[in-house]
Biotite code that builds the C-alpha atoms (Angstrom):
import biotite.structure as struc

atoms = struc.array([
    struc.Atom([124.545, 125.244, 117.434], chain_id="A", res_id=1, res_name="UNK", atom_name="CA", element="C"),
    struc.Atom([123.288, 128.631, 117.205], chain_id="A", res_id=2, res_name="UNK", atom_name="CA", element="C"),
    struc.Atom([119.475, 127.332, 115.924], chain_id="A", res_id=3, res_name="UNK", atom_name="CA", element="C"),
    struc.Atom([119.610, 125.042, 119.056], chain_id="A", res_id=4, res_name="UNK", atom_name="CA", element="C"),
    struc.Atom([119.973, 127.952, 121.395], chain_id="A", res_id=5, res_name="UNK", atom_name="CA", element="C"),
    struc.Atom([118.015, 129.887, 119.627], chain_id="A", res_id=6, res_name="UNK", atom_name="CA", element="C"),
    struc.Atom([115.044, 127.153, 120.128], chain_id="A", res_id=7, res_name="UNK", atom_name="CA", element="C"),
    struc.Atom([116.106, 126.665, 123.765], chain_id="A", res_id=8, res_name="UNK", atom_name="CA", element="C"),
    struc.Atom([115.779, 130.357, 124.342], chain_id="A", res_id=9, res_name="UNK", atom_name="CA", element="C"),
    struc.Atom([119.124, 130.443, 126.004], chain_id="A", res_id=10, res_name="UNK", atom_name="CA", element="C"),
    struc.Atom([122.470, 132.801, 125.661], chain_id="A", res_id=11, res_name="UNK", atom_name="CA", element="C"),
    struc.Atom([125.479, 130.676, 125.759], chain_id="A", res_id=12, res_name="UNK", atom_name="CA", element="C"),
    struc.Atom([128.603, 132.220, 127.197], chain_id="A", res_id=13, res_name="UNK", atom_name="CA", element="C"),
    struc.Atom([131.299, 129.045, 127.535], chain_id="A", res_id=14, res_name="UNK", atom_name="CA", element="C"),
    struc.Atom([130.737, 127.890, 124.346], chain_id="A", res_id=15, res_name="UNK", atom_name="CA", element="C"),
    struc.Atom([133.562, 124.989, 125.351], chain_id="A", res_id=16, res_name="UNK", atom_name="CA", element="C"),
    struc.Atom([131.002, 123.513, 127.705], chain_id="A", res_id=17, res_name="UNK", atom_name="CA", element="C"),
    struc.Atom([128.757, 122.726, 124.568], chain_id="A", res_id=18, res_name="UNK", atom_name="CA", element="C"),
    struc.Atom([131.032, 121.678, 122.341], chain_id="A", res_id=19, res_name="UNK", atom_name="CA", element="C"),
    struc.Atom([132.270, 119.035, 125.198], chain_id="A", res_id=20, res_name="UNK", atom_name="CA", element="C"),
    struc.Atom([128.469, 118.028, 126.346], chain_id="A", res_id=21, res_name="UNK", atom_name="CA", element="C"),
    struc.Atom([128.090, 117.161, 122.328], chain_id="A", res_id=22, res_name="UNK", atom_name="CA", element="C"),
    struc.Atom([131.867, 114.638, 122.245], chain_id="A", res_id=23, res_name="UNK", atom_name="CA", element="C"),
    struc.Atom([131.462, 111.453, 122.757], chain_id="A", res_id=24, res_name="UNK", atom_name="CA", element="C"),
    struc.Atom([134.557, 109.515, 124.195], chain_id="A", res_id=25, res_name="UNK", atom_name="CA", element="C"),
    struc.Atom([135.335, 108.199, 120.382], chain_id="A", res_id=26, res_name="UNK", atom_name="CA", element="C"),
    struc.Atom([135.819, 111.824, 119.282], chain_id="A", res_id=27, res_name="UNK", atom_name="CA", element="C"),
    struc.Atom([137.871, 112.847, 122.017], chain_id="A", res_id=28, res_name="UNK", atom_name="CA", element="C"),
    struc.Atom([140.204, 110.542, 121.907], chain_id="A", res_id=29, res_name="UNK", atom_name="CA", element="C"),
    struc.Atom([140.330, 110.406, 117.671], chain_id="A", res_id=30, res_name="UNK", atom_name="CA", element="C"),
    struc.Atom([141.242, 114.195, 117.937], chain_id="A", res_id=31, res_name="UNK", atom_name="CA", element="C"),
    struc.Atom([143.431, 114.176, 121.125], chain_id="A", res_id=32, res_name="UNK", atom_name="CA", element="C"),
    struc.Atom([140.890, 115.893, 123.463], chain_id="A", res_id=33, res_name="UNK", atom_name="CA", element="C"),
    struc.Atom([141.328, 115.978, 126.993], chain_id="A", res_id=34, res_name="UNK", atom_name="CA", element="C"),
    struc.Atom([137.431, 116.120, 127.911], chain_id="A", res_id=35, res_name="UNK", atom_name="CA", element="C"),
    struc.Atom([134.572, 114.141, 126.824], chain_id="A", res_id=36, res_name="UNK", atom_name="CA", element="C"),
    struc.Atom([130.806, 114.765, 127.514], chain_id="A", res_id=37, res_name="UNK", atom_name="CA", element="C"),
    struc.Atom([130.846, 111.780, 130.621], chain_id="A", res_id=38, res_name="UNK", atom_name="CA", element="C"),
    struc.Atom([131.702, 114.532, 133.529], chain_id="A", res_id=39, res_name="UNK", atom_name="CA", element="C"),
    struc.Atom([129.095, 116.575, 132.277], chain_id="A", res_id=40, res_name="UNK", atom_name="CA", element="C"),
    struc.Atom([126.555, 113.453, 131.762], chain_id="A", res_id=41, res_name="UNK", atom_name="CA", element="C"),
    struc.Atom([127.350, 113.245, 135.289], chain_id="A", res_id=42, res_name="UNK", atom_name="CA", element="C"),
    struc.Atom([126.350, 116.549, 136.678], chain_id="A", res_id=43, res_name="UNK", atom_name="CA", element="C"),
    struc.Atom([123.350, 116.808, 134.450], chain_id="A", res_id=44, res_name="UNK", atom_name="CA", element="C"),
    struc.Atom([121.867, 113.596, 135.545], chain_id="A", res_id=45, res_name="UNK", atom_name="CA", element="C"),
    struc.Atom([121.948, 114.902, 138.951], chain_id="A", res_id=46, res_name="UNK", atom_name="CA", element="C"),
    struc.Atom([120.214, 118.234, 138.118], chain_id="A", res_id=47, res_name="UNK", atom_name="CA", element="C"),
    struc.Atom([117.572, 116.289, 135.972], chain_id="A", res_id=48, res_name="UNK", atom_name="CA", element="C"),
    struc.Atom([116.375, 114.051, 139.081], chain_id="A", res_id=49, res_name="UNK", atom_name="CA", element="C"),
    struc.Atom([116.546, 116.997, 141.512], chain_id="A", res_id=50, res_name="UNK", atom_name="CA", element="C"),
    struc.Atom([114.367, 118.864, 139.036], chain_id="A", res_id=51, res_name="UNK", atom_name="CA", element="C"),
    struc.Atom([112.201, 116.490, 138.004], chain_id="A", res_id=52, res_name="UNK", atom_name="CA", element="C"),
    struc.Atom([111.773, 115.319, 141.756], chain_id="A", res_id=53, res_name="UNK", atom_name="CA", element="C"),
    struc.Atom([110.751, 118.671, 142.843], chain_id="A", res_id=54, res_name="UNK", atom_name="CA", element="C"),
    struc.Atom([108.080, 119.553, 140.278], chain_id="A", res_id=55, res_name="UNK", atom_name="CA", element="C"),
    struc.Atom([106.515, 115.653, 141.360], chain_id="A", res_id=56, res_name="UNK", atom_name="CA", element="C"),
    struc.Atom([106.782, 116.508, 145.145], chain_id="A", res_id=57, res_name="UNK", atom_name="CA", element="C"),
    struc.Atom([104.924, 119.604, 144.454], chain_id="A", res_id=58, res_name="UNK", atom_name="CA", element="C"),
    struc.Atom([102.493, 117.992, 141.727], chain_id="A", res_id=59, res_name="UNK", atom_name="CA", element="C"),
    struc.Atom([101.232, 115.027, 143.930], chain_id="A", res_id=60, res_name="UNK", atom_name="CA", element="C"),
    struc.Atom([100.388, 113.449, 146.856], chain_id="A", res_id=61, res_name="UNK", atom_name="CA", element="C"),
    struc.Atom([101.376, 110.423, 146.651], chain_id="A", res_id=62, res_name="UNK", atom_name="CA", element="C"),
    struc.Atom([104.275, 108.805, 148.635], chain_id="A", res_id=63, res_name="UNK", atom_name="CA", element="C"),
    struc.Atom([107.974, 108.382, 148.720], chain_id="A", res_id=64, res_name="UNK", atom_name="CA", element="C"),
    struc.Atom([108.110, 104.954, 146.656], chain_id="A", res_id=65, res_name="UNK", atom_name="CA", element="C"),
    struc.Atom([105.422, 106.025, 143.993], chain_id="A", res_id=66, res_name="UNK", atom_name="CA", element="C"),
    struc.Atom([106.893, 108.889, 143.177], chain_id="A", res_id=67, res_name="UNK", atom_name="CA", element="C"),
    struc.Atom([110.612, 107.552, 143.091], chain_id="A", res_id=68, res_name="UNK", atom_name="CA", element="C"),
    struc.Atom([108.875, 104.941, 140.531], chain_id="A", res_id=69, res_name="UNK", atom_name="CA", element="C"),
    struc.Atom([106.925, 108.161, 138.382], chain_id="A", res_id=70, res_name="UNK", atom_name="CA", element="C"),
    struc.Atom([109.955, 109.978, 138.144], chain_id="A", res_id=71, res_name="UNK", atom_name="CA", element="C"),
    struc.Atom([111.665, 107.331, 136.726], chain_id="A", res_id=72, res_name="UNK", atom_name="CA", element="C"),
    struc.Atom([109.513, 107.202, 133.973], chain_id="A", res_id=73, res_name="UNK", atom_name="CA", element="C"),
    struc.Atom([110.263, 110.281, 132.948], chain_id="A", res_id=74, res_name="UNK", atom_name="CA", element="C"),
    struc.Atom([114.149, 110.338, 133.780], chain_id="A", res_id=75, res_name="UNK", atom_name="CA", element="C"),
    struc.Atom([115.030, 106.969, 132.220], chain_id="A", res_id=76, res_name="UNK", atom_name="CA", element="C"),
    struc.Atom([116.951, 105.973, 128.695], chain_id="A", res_id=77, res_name="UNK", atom_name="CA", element="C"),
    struc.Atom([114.271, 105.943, 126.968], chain_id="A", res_id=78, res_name="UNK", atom_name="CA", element="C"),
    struc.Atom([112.809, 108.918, 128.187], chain_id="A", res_id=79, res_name="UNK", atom_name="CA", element="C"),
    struc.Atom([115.997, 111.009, 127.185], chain_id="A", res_id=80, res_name="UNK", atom_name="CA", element="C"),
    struc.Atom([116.704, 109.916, 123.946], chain_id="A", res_id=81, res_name="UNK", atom_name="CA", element="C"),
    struc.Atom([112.783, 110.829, 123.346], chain_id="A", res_id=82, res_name="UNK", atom_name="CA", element="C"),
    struc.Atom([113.677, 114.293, 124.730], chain_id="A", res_id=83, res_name="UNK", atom_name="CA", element="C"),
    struc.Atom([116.687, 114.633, 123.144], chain_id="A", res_id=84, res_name="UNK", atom_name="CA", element="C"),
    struc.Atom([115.246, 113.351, 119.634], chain_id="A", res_id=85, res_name="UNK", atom_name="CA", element="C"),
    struc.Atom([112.259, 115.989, 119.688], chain_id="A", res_id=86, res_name="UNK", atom_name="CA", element="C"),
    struc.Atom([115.006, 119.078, 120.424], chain_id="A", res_id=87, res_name="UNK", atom_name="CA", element="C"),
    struc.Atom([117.023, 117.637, 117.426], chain_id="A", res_id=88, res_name="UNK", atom_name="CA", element="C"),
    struc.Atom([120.511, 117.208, 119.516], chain_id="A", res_id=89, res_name="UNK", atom_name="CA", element="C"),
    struc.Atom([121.698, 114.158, 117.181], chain_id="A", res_id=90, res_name="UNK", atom_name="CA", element="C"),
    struc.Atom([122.708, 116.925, 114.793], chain_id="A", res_id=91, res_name="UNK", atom_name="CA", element="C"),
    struc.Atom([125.166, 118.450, 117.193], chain_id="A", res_id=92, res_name="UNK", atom_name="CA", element="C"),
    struc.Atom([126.529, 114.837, 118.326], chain_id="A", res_id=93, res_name="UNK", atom_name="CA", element="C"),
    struc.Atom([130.269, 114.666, 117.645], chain_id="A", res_id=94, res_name="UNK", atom_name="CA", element="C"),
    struc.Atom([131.280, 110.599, 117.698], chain_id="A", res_id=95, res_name="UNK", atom_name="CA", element="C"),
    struc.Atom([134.685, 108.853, 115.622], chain_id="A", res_id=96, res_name="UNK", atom_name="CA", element="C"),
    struc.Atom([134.488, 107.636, 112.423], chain_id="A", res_id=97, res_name="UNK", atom_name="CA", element="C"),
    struc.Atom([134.243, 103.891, 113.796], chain_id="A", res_id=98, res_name="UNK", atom_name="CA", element="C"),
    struc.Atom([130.842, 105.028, 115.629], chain_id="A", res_id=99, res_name="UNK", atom_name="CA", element="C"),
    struc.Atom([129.613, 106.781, 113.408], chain_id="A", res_id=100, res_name="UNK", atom_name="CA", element="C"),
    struc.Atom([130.187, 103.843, 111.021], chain_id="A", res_id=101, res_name="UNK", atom_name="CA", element="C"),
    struc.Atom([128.059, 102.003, 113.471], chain_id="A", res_id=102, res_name="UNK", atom_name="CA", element="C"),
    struc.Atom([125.207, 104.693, 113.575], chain_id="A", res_id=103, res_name="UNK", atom_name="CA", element="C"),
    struc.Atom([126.570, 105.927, 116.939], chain_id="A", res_id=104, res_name="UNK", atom_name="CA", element="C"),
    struc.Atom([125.058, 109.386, 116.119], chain_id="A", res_id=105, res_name="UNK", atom_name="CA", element="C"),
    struc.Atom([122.026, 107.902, 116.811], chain_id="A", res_id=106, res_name="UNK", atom_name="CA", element="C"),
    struc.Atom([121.988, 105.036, 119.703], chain_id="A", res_id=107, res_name="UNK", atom_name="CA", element="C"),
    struc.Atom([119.875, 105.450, 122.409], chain_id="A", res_id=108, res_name="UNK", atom_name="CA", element="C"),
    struc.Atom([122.158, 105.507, 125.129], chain_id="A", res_id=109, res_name="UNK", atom_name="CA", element="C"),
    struc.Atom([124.707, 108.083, 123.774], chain_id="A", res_id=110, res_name="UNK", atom_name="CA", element="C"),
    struc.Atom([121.788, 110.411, 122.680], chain_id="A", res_id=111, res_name="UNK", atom_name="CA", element="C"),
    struc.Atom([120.329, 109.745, 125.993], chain_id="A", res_id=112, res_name="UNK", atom_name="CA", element="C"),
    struc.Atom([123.657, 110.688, 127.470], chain_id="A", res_id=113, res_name="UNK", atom_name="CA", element="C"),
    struc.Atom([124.089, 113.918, 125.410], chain_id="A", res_id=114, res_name="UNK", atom_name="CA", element="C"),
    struc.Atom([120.740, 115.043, 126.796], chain_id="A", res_id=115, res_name="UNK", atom_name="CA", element="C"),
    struc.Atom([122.091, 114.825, 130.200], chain_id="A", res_id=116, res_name="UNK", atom_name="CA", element="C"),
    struc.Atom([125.319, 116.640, 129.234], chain_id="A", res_id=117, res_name="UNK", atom_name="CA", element="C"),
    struc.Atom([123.805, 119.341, 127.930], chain_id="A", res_id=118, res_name="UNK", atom_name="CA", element="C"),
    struc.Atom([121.678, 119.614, 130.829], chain_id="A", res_id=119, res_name="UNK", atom_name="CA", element="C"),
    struc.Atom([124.911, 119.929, 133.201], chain_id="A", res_id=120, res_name="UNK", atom_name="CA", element="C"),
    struc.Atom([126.580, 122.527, 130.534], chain_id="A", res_id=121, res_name="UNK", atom_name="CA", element="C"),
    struc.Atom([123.532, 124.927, 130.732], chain_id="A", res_id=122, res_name="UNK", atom_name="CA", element="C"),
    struc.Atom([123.520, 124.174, 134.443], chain_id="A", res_id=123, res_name="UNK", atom_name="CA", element="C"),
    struc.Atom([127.711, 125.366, 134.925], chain_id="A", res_id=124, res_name="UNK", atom_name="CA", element="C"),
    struc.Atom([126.983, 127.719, 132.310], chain_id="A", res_id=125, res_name="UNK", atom_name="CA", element="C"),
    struc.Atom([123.953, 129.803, 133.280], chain_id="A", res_id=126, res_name="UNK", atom_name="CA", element="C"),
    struc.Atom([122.833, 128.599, 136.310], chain_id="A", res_id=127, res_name="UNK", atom_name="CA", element="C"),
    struc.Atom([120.528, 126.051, 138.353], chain_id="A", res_id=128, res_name="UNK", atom_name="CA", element="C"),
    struc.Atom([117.709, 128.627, 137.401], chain_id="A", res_id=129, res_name="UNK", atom_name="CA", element="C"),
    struc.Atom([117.714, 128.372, 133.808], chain_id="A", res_id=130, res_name="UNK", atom_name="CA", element="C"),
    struc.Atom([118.724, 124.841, 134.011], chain_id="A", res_id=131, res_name="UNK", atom_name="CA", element="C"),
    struc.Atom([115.507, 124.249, 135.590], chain_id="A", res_id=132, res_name="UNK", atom_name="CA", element="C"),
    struc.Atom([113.804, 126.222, 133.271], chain_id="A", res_id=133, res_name="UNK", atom_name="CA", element="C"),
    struc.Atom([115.075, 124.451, 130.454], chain_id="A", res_id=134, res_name="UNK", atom_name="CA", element="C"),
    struc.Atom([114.008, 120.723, 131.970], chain_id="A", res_id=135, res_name="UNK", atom_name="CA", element="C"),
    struc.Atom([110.553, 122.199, 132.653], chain_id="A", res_id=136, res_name="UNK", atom_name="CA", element="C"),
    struc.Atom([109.883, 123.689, 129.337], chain_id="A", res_id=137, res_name="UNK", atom_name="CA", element="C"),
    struc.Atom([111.318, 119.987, 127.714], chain_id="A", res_id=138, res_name="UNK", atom_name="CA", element="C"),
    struc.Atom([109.413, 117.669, 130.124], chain_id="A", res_id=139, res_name="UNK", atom_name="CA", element="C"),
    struc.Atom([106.512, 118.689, 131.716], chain_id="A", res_id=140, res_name="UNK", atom_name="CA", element="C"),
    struc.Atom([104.469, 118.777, 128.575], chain_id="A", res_id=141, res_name="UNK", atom_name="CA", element="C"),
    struc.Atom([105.401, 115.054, 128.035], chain_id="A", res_id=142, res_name="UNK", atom_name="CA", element="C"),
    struc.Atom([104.369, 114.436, 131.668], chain_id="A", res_id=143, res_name="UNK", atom_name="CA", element="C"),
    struc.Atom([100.783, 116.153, 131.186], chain_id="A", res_id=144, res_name="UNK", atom_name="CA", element="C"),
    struc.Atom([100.645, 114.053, 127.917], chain_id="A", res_id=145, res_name="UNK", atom_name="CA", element="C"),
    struc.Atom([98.964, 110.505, 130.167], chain_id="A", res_id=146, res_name="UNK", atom_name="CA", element="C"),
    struc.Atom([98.912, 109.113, 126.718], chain_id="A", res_id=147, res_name="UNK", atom_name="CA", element="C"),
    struc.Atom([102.776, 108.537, 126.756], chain_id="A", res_id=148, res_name="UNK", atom_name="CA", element="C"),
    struc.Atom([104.644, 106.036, 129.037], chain_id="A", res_id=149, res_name="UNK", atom_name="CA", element="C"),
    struc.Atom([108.392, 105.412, 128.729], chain_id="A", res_id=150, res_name="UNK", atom_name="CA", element="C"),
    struc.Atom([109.060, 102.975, 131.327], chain_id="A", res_id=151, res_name="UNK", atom_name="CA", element="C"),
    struc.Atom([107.373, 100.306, 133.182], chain_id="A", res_id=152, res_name="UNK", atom_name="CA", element="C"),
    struc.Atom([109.369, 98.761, 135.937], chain_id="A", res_id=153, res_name="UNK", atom_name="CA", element="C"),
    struc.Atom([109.114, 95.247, 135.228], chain_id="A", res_id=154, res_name="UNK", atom_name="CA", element="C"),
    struc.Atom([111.598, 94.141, 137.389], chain_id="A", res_id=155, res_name="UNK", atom_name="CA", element="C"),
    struc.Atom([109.202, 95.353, 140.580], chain_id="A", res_id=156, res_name="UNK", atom_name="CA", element="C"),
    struc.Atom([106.381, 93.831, 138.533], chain_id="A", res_id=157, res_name="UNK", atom_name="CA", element="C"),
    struc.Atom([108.133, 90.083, 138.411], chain_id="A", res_id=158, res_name="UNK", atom_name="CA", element="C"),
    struc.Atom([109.096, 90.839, 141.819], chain_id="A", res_id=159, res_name="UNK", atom_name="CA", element="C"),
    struc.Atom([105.956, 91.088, 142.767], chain_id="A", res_id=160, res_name="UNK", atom_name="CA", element="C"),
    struc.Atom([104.153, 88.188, 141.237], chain_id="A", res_id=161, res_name="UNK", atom_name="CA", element="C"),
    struc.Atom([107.420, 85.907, 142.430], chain_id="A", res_id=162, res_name="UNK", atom_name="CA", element="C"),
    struc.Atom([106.907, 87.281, 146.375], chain_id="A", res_id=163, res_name="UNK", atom_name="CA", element="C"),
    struc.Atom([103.271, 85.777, 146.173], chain_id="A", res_id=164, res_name="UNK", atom_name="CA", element="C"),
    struc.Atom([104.501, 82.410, 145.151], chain_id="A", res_id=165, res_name="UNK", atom_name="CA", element="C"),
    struc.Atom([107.635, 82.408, 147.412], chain_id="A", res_id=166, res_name="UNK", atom_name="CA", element="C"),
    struc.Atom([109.724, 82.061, 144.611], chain_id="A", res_id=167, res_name="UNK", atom_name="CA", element="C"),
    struc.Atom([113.711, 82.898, 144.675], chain_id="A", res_id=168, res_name="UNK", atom_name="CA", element="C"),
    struc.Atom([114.282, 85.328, 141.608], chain_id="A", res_id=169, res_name="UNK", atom_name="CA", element="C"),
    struc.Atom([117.992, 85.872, 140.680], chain_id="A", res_id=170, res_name="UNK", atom_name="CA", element="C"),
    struc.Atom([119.643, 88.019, 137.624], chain_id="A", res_id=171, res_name="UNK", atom_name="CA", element="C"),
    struc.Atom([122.494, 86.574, 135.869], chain_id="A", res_id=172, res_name="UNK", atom_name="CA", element="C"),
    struc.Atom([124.927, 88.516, 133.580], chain_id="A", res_id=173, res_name="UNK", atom_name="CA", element="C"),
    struc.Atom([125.441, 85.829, 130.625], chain_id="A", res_id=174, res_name="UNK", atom_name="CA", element="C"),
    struc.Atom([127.511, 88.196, 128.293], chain_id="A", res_id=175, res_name="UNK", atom_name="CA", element="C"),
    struc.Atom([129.337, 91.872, 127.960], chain_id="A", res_id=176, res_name="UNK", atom_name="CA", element="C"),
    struc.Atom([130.494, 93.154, 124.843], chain_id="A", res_id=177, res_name="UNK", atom_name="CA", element="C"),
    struc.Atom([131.949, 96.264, 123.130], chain_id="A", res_id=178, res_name="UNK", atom_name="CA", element="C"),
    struc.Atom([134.407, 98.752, 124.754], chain_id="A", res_id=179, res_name="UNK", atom_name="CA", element="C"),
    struc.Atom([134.391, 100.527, 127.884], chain_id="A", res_id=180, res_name="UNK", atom_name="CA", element="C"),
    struc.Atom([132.247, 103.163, 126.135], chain_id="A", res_id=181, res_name="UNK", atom_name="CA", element="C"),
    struc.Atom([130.023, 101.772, 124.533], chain_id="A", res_id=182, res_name="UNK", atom_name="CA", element="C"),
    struc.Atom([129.386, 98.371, 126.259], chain_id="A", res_id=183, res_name="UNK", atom_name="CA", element="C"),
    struc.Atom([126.218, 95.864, 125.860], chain_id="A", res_id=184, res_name="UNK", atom_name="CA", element="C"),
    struc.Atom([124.869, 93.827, 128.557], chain_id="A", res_id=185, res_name="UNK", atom_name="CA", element="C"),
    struc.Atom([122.714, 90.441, 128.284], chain_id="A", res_id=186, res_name="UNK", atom_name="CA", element="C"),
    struc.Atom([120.965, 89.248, 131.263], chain_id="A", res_id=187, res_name="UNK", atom_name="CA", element="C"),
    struc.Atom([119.250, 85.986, 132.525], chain_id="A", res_id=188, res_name="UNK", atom_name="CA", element="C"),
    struc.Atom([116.635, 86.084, 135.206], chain_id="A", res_id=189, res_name="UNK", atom_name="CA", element="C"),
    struc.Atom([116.186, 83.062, 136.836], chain_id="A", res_id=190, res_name="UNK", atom_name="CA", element="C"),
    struc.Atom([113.148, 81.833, 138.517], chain_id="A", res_id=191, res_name="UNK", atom_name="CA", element="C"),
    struc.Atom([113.752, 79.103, 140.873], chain_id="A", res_id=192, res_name="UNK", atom_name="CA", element="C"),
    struc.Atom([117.022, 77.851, 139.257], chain_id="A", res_id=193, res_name="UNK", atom_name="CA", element="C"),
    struc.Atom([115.052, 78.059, 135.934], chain_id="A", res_id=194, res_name="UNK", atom_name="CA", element="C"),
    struc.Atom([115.849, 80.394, 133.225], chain_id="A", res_id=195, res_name="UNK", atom_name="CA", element="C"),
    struc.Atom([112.520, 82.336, 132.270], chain_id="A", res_id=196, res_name="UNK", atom_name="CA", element="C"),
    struc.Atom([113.906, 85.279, 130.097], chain_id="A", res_id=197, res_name="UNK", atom_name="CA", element="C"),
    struc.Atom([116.660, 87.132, 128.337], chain_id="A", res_id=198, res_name="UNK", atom_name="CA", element="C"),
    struc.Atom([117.075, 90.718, 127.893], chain_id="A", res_id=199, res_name="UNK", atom_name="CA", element="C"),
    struc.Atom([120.069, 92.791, 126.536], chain_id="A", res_id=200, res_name="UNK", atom_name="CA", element="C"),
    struc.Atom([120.790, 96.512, 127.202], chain_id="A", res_id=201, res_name="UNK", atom_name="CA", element="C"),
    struc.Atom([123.547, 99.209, 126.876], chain_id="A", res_id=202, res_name="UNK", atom_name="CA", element="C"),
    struc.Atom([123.549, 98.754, 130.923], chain_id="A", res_id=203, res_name="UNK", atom_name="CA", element="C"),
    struc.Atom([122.873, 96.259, 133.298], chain_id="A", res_id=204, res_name="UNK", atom_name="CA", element="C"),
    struc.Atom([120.071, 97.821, 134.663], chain_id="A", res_id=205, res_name="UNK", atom_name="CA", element="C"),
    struc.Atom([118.008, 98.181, 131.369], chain_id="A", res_id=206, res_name="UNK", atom_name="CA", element="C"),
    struc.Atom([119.392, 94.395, 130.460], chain_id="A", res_id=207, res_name="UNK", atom_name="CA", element="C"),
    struc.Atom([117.568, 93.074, 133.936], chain_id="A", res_id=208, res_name="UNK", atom_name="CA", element="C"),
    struc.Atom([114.148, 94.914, 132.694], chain_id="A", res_id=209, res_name="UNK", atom_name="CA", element="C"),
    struc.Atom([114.320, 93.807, 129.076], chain_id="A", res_id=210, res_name="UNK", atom_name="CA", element="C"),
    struc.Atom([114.648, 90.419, 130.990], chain_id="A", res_id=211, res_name="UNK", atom_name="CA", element="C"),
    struc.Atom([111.971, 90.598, 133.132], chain_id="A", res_id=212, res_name="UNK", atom_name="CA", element="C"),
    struc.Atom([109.868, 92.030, 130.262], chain_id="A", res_id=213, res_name="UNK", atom_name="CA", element="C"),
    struc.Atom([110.529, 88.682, 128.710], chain_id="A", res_id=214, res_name="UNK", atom_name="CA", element="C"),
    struc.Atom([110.045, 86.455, 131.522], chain_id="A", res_id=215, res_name="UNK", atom_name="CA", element="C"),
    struc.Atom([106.486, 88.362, 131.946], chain_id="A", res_id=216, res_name="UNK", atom_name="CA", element="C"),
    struc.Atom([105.229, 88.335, 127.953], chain_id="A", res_id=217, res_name="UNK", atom_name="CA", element="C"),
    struc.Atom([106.792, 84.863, 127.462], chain_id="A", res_id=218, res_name="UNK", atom_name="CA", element="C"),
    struc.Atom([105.520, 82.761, 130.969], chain_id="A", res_id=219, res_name="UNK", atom_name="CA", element="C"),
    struc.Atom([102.099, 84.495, 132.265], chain_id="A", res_id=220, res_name="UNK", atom_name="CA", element="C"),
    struc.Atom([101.169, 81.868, 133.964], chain_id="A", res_id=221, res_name="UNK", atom_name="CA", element="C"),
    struc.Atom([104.172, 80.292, 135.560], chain_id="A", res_id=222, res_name="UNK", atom_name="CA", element="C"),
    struc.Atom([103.645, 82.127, 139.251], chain_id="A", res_id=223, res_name="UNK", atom_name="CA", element="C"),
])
């Protein structure tokens, strides 16, 4: 890990906190280990919206809801992995052999994860202050960038169009696979009693947008 440090501009001193913010679940338990990155996923999720929330509250003007909806653009799954991706942390990412079988080395949601992890080891590590620091230096650029967009809420944007119709809209989990870990979600959103469109995610939450992302592209015209 030293070239990653070296590239974050940071001086480790727990060097355990690392190596746990890079094991997945599958690694820890292949190789006995008490401690997995999830507590530090955890912590560093935390420290990324605080972060992130503060440099929007001070960048712009605009109100409560818009800016809970712009910094989840930039704090979502597909946001991390991008994050994570451009620092090169899939290198680092310890899985078992049955994941890695399965390219779990490089799945969005545990490289998403492992961004956040990292994120709460520098925090315990070194401090909220170069915790920040590192978030900043990784994010903001990609924030400036208006060219890139990594999440458009289209459950809020079905919501919308089905309030103006007076139209019931319900989200229906139709199937959950995989273990505890590593679990994928498929989702129905319903319309009325009628199916519209089908989405599956690594969590329920991105399942109900991939959803509504399909009831949008597939029915323009049905509100």
């Amino acid at each position: 890990m030293k070239e990653l440090f070296q590239k974050l501009k940071i001086k480790p001193k727990n060097m355990e906190l690392y190596e746990t913010a890079f094991s997945h679940s599958s690694y820890a338990n292949e190789h006995k280990k008490k401690k997995d990155y999830e507590r530090l996923e955890f912590l560093g999720d935390a420290v990324l919206d605080l972060v992130v929330g503060e440099y929007l509250y001070h960048q712009n003007t605009e109100d409560e809801g818009k800016l809970t909806k712009i910094r989840a653009s930039y704090v979502c799954e597909n946001a991390l992995f991008v994050y994570a991706s451009d620092l090169g942390l899939q290198k680092y990412i310890r899985v078992g052999h049955g994941e890695e079988n399965h390219g779990g080395k490089y799945k969005k949601a545990i490289v998403a994860d492992i961004f956040e992890a990292l994120t709460g080891a520098i925090y315990l590590d070194l401090g909220f202050a170069t915790a920040r620091k590192f978030l900043l230096s990784t994010i903001v650029p990609y924030i400036k960038d208006e060219k890139i967009c990594f999440f458009l809420d289209y459950k809020s944007a079905l919501q919308e169009a089905v309030q103006t119709k007076s139209k019931s809209l319900e989200y229906q989990v139709i199937q959950e696979e995989g273990p505890s870990h590593n679990k994928t979600f498929t989702v129905e959103v319903e319309v009325d009693g009628i199916v519209l469109g089908t989405g599956t995610g690594s969590s329920k939450k991105e399942a109900e947008q991939e959803a509504a992302k399909s009831a949008l592209s597939k029915n323009p015209n049905f509100i």
